[in-house]
Z-matrix of the N, CA and C atoms (Angstrom, degrees):
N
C 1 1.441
C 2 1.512 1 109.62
N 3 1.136 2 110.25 1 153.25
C 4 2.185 3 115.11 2 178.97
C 5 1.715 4 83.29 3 -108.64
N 6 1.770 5 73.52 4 158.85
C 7 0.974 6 86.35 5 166.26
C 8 1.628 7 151.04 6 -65.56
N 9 1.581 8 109.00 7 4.03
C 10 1.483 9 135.24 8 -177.28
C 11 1.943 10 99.33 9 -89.48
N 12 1.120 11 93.81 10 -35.06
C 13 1.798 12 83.87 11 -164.99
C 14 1.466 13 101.21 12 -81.27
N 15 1.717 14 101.90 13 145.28
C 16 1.424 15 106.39 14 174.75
C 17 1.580 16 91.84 15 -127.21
N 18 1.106 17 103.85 16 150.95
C 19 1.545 18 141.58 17 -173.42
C 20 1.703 19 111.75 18 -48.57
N 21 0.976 20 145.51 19 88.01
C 22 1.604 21 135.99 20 160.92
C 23 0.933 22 108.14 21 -28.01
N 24 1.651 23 126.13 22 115.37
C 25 1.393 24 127.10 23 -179.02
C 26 1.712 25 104.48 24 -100.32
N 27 1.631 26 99.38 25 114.11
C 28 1.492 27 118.99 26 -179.77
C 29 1.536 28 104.23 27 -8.16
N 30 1.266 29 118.54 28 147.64
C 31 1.690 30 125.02 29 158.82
C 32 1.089 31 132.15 30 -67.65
N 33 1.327 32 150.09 31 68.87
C 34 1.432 33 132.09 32 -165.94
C 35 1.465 34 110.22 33 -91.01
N 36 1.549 35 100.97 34 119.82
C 37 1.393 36 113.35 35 147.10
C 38 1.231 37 144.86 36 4.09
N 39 1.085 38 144.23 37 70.79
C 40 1.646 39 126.55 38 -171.22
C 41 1.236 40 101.22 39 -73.15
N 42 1.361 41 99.40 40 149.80
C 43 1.766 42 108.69 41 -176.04
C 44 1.434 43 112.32 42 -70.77
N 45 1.457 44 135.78 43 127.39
C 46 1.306 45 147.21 44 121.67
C 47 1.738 46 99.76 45 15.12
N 48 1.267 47 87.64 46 123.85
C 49 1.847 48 99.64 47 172.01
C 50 1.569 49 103.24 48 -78.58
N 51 1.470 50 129.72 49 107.94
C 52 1.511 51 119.24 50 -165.55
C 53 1.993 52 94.71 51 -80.85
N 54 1.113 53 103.81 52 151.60
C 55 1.151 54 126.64 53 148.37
C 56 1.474 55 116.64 54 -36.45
N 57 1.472 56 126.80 55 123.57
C 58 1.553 57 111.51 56 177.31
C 59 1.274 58 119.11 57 -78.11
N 60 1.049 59 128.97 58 150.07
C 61 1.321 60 148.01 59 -131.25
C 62 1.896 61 99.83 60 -104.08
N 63 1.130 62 118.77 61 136.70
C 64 1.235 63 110.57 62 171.12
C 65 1.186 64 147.12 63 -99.57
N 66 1.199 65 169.95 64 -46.52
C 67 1.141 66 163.33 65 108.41
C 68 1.471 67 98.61 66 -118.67
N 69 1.366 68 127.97 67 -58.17
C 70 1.790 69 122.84 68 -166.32
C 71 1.248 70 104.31 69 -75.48
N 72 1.522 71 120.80 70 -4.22
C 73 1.473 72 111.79 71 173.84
C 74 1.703 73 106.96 72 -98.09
N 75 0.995 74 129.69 73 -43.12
C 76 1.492 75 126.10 74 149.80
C 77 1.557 76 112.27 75 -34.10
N 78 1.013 77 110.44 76 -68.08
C 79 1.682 78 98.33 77 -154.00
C 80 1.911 79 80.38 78 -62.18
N 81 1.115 80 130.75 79 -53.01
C 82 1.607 81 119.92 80 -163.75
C 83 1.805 82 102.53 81 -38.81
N 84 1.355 83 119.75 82 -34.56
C 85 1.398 84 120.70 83 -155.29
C 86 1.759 85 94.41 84 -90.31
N 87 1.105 86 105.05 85 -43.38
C 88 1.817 87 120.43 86 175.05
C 89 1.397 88 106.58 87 -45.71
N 90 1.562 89 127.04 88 -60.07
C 91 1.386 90 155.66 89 157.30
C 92 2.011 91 106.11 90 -29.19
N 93 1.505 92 82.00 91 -44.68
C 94 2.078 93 77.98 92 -169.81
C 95 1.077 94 115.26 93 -92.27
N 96 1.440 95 124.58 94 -22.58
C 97 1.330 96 137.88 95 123.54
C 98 1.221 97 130.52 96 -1.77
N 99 1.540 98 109.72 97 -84.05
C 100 1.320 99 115.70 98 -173.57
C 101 1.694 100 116.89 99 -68.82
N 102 1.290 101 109.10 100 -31.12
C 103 1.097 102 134.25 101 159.00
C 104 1.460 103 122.13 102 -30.58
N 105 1.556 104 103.63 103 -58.62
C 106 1.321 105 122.04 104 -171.97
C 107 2.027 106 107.77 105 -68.14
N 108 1.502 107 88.21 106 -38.92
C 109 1.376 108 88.41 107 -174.47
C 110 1.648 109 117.27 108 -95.14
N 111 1.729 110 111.61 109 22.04
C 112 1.121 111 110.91 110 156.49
C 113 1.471 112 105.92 111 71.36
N 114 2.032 113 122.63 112 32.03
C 115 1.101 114 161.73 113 115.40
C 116 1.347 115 157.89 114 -5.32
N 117 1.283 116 99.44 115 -34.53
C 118 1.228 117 128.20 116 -155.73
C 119 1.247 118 130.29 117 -111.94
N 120 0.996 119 143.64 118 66.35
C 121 1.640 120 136.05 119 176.87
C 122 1.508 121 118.49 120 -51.90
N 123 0.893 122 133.95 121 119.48
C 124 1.617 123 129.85 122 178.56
C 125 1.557 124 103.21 123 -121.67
N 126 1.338 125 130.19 124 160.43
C 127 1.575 126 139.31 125 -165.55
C 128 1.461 127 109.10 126 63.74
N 129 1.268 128 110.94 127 159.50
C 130 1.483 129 132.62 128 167.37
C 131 1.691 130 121.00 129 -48.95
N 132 1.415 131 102.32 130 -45.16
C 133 1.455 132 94.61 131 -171.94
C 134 1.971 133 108.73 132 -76.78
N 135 1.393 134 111.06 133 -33.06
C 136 1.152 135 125.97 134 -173.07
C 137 1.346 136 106.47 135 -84.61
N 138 1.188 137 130.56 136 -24.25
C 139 1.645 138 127.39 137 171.95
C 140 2.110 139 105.62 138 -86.79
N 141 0.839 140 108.16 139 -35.28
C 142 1.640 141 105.00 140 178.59
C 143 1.558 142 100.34 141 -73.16
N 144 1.464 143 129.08 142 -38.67
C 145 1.064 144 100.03 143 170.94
C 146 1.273 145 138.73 144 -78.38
N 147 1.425 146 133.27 145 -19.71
C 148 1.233 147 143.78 146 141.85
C 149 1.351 148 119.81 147 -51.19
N 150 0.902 149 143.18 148 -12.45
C 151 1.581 150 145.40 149 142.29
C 152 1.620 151 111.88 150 -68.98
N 153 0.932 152 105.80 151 -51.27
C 154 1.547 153 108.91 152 174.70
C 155 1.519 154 121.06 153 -59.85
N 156 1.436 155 107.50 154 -11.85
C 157 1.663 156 104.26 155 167.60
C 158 0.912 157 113.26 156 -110.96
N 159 1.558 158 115.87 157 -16.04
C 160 1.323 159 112.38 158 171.08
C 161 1.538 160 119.32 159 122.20
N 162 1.438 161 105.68 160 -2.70
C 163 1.714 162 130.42 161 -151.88
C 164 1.405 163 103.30 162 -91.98
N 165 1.816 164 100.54 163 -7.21
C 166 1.643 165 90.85 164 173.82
C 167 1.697 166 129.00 165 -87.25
N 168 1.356 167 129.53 166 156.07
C 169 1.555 168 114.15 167 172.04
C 170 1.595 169 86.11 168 -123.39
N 171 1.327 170 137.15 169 23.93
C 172 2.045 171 110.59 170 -178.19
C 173 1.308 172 100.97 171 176.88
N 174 1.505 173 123.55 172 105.94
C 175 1.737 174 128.06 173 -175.09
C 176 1.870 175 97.23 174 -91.90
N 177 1.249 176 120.77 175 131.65
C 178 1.234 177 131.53 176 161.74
C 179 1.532 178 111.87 177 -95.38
N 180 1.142 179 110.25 178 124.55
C 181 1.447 180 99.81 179 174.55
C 182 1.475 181 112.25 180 -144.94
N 183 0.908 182 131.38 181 138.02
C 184 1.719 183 158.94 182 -170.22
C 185 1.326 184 128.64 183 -53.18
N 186 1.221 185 152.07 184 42.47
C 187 1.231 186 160.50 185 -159.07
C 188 1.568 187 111.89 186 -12.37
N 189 1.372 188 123.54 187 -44.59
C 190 0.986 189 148.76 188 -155.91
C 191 1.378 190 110.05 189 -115.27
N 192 1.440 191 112.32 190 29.75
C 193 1.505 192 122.00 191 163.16
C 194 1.541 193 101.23 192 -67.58
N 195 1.569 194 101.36 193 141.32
C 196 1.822 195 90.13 194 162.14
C 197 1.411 196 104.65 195 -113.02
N 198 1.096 197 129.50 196 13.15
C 199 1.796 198 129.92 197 162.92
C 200 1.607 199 110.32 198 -86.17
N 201 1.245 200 101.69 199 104.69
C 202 1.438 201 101.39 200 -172.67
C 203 1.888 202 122.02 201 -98.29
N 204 1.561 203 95.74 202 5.17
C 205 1.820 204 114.35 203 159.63
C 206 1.630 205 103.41 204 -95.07
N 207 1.160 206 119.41 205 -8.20
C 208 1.481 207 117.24 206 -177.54
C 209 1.907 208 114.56 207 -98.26
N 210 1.167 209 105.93 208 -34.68
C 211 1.737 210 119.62 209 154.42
C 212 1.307 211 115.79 210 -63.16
N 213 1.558 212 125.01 211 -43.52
C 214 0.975 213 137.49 212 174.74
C 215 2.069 214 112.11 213 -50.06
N 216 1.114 215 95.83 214 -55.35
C 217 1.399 216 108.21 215 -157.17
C 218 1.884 217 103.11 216 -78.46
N 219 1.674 218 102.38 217 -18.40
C 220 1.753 219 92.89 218 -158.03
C 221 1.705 220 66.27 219 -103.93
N 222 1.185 221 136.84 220 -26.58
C 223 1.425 222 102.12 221 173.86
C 224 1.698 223 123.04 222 -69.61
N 225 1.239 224 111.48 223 -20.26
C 226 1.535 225 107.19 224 -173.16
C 227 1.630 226 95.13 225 -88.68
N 228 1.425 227 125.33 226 -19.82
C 229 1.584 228 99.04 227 177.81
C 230 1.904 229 100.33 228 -82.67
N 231 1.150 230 121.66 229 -13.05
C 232 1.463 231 102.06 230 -155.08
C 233 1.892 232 83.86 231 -88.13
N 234 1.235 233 124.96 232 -34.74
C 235 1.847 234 127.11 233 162.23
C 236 1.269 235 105.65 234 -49.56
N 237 1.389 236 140.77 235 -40.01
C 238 1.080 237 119.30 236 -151.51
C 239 2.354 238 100.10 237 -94.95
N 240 1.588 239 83.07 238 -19.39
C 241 1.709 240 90.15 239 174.20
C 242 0.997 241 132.79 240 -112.05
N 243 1.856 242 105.10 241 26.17
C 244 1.245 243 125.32 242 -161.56
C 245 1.553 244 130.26 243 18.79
N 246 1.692 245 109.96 244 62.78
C 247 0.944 246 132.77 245 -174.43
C 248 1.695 247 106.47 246 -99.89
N 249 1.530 248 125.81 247 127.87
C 250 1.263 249 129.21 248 -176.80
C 251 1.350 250 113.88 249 -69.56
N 252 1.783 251 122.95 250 127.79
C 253 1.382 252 129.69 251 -162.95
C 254 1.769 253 101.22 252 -79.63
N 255 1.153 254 151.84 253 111.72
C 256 1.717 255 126.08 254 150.15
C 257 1.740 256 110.84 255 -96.53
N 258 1.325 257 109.42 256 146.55
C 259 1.572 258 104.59 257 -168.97
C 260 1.888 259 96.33 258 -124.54
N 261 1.569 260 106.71 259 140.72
C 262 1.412 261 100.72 260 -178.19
C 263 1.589 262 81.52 261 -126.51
N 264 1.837 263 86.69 262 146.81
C 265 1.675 264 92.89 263 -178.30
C 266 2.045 265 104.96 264 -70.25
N 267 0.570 266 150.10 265 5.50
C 268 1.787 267 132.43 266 173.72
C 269 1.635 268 117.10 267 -157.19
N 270 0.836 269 115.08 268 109.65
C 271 1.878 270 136.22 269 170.57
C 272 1.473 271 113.06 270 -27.75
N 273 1.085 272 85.79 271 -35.61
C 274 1.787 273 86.30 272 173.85
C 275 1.215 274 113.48 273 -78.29
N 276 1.292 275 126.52 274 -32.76
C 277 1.897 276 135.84 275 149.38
C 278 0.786 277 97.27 276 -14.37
N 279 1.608 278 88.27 277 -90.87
C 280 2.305 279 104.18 278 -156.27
C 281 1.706 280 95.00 279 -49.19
N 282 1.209 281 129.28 280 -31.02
C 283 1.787 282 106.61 281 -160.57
C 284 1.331 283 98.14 282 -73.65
N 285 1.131 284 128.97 283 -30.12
C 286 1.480 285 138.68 284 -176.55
C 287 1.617 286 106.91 285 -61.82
N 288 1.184 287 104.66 286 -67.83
C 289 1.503 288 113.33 287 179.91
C 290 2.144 289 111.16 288 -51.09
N 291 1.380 290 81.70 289 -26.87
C 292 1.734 291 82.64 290 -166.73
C 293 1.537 292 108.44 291 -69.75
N 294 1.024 293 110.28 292 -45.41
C 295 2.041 294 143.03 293 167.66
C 296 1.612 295 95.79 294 124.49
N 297 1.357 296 108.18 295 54.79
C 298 1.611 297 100.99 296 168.68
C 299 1.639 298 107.90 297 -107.33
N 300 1.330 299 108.27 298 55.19
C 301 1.806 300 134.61 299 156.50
C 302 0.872 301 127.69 300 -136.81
N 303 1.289 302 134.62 301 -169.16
C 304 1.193 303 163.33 302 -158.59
C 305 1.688 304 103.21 303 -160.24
N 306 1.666 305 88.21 304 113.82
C 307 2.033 306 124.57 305 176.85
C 308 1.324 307 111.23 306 -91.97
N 309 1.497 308 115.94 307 117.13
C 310 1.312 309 128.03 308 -152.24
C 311 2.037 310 103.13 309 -84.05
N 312 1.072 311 116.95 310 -168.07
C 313 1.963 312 92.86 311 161.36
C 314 1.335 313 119.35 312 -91.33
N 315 1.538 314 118.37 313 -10.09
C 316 1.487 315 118.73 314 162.94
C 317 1.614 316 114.47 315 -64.57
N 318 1.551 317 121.85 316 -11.94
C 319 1.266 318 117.85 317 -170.54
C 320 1.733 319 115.76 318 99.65
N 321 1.539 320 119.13 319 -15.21
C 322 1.356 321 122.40 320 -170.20
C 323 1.507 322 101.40 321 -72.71
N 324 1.225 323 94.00 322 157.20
C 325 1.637 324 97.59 323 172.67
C 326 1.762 325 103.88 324 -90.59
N 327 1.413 326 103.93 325 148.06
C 328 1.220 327 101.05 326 -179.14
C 329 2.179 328 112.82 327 -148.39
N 330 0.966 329 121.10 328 144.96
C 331 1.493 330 115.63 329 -148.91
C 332 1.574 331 129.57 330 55.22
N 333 1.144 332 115.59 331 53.11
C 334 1.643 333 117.79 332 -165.63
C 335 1.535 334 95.56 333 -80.51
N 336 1.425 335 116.11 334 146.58
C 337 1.063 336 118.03 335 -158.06
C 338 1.560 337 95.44 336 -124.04
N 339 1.118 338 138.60 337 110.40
C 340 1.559 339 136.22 338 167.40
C 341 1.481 340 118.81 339 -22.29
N 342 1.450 341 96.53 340 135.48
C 343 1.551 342 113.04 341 173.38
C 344 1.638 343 117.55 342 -150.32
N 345 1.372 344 85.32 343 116.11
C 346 1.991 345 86.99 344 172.99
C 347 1.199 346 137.36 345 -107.61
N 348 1.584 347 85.53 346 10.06
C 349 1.616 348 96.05 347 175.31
C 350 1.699 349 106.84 348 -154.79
N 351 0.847 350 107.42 349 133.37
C 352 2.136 351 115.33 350 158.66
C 353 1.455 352 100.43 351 -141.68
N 354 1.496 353 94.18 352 159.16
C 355 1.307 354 99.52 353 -175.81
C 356 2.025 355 88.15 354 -138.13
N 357 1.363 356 117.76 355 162.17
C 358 1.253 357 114.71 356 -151.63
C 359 1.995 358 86.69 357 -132.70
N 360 1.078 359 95.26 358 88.42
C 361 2.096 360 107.35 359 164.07
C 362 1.668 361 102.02 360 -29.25
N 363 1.236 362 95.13 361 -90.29
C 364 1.637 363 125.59 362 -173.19
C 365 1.414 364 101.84 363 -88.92
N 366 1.787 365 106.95 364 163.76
C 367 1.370 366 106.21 365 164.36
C 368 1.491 367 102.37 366 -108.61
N 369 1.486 368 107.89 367 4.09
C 370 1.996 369 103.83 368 -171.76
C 371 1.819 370 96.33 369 78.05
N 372 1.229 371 105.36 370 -116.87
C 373 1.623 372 119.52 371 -144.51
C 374 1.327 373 109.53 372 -144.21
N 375 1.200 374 113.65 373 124.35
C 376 1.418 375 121.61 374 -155.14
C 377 1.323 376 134.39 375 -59.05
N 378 1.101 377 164.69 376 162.45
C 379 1.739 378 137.53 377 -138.76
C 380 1.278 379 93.58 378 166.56
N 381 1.252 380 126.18 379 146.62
C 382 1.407 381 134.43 380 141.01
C 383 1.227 382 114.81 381 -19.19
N 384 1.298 383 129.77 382 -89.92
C 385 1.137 384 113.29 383 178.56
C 386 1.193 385 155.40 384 -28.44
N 387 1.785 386 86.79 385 -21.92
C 388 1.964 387 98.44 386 175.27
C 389 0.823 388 87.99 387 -74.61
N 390 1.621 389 146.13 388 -39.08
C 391 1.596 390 141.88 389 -116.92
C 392 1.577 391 88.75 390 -73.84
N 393 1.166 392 112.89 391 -43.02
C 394 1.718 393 145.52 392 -128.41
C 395 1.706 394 99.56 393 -102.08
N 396 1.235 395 101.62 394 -50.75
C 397 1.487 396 109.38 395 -166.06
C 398 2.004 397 102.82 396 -78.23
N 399 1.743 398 118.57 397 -15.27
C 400 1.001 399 146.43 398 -155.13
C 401 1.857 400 97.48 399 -90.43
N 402 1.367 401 109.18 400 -44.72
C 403 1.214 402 118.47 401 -151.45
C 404 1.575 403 100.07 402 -109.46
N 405 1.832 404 110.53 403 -7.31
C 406 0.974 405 119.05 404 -174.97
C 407 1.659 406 102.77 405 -97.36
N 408 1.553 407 124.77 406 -27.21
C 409 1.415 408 140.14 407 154.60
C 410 1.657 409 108.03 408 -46.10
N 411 1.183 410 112.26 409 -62.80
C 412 1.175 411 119.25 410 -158.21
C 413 1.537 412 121.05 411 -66.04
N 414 1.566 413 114.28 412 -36.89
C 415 1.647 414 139.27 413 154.97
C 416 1.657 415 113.32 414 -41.45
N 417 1.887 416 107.06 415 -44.89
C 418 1.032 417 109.73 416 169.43
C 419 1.926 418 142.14 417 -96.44
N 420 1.448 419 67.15 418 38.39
C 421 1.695 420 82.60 419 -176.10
C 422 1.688 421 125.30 420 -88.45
């Protein structure tokens, strides 16, 4: 090279304007999150007790529970500890989202195991999705 030529500086990409994000895709990312950081209570016995100390900030619960003293009960503790309700229509969701499967090498989920309840300790580290799932709490207050 002389000393006249200057270098083409590589092209970078500007990012794609994403699509805004919707609520079941937030809480999924909120979920993998909390998850990640070892967060997460999932089942009845393990989500009432983390509500019961107080350690919870976010109850997930299952539309498609068919125990209807068991909806009953994680809604009156998360009222009574003014803990925020989110409801996903099918159990097999939340178990998915929770990591209660097995990821095939295509990436599919495979043996998903039902879940009608998690409850979320921590949120981990802050993300879009909280941003979203945050402002989507707060509307519903």
């Amino acid at each position: 090279m002389s000393d006249g030529e200057v270098e083409a500086a590589p092209e970078v990409e500007a990012p794609a304007p994403s699509e805004p994000m919707d609520l079941m895709s937030a809480l999924q990312m909120v979920l993998k999150k909390a998850l990640a950081h070892n967060q997460l209570a999932r089942g009845l016995h393990e989500g009432c007790k983390a509500i019961e100390r107080g350690d919870c900030q976010l109850v997930i619960l299952a539309k498609d529970c068919n125990q209807n003293d068991y909806k009953k009960l994680v809604e009156a503790l998360a009222r009574e500890h003014n803990v925020d309700i989110v409801e996903v229509p099918k159990n097999t969701q939340l178990g998915e989202w929770c990591g209660l499967c097995k990821i095939d090498a295509e990436g599919n989920p495979r043996k998903v195991v039902k879940c009608s309840m998690a409850v979320v300790k921590d949120y981990g580290e802050d993300s879009e999705g909280l941003n979203i799932l945050m402002e989507h709490l707060k509307a519903n207050k």
